[in-house]
C-alpha positions in Angstrom: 4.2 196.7 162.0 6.0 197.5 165.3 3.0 198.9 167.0 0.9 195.6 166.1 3.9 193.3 166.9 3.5 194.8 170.2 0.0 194.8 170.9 0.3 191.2 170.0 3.0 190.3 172.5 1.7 192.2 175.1 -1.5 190.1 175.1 0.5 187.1 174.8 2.6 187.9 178.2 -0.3 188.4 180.0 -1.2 185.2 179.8 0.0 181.6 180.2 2.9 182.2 178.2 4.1 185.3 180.3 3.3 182.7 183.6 5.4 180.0 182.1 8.5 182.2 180.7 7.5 181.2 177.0 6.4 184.5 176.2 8.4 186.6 173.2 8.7 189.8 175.4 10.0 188.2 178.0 13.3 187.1 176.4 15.2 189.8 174.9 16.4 188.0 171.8 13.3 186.5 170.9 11.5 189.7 171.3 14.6 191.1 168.9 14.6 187.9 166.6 10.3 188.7 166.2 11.1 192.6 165.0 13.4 191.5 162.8 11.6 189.1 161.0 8.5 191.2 161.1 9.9 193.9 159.8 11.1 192.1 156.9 8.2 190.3 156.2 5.9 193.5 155.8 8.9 195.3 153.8 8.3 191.5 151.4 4.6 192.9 151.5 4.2 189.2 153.0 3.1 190.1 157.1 -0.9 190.4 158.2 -1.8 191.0 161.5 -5.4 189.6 162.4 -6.9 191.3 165.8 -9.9 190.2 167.1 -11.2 194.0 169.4 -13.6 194.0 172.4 -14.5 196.7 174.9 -11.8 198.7 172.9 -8.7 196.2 173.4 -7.5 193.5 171.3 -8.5 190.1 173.1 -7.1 187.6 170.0 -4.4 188.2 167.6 -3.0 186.4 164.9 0.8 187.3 163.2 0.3 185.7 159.8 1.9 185.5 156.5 0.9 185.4 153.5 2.9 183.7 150.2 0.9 183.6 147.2 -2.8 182.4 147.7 -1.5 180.6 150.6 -1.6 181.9 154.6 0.5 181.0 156.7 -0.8 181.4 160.5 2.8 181.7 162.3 2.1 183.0 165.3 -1.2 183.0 168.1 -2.7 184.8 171.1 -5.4 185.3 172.9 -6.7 187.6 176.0 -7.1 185.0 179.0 -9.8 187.0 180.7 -12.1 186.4 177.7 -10.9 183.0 177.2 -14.7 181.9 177.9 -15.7 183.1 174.4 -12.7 181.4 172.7 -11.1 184.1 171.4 -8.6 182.3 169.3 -11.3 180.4 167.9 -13.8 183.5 167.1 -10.5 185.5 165.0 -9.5 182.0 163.3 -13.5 181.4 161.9 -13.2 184.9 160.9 -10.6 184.2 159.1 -12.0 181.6 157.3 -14.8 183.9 156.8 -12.1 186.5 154.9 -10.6 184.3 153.4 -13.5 182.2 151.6 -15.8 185.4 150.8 -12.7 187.1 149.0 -11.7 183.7 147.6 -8.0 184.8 147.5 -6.5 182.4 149.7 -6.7 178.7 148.8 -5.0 177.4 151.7 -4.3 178.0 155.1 -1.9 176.4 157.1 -1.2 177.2 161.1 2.7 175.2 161.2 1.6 173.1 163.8 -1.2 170.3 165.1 -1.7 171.4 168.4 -5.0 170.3 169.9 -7.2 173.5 168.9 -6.4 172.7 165.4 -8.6 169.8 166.0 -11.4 171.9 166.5 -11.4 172.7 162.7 -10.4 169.0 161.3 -7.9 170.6 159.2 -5.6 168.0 157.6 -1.8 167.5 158.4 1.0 168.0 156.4 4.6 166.0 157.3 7.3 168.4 158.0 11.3 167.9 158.1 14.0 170.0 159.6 16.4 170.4 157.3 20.3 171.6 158.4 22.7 172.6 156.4 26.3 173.3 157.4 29.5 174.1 155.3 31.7 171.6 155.1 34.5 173.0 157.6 35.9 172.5 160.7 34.2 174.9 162.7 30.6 174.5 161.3 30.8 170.5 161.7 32.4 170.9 165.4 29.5 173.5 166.6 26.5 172.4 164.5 26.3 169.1 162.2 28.0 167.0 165.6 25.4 169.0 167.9 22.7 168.0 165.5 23.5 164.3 165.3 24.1 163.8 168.8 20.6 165.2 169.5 19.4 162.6 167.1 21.4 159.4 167.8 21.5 159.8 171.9 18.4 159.0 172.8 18.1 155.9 170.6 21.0 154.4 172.9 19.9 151.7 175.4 21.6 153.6 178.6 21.1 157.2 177.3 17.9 157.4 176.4 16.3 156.6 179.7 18.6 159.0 181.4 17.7 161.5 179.1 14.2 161.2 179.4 14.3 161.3 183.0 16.6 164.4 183.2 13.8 165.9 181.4 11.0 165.2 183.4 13.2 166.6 186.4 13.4 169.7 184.4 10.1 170.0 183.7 8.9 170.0 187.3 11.5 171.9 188.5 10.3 174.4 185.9 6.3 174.0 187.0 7.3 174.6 191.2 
């Protein structure tokens, strides 16, 4: 698991992840936080790895998991310098491929709706974030209050604009 965790983010920091500071290696607790979690998935017997190899290198990967009859695609990269042959794309139909021939898999769901995903017409599904905190002091304080403010802010008349805006400032100041 650890050698294919970092082939994967390897590819994915050479790219336009690594460019725009998004990439799991570059942040050491995301990078920690991804070993973990892999690690205990493939102890589950739940993790799958899909590379896509060319010229003896992986150009596409996929960190996927796998509950029941149901995979889960969690996590994607792809090698920019083959990005002409859509990568991504090739290991996903392959995927397909896998998973229809062995006809063990009777859904597969990629946690997002990102504009690849309309390549493949696959249907969407609504999703909730859910929070749960204990009913003390400390956990309302530091998370529930957090969590509501986020919420309720940007629906205010004066606040929302402002927030908005100190985004966008962020956001380019982020791109220069």
């Amino acid at each position: 698991s650890g050698e294919f965790l970092n082939t994967f983010v390897k590819m994915e920091a050479s790219g336009w992840k690594g460019r725009n500071g998004g990439a799991i290696a570059l942040t050491p607790s995301l990078l920690s936080f991804y070993k973990a979690l892999t690690e205990r998935l493939n102890h589950a017997g739940w993790l799958e790895w899909h590379f896509l190899d060319a010229e003896g290198k992986a150009i596409a990967g996929h960190m996927a998991i796998r509950i029941g009859r149901t995979l889960v695609i969690n996590k994607i990269s792809y090698d920019e310098d083959y990005s002409s042959v859509s990568p991504g794309n090739m290991l996903f139909l392959e995927t397909v491929f896998r998973c229809y021939q062995n006809r063990d898999i009777d859904e597969i769901n990629c946690l997002t709706d990102m504009p690849w995903n309309r390549n493949w017409r696959m249907s969407l599904k609504k999703y909730y974030n859910i929070h749960v905190f204990a009913n003390r002091l400390i956990p309302i304080l530091t998370g529930e209050l957090p969590c509501r403010l986020r919420h309720i802010l940007p629906t205010l008349p004066i606040i929302g604009p402002l927030l908005k805006g100190l985004k966008a400032l962020v956001k380019e100041k982020q791109h220069v």
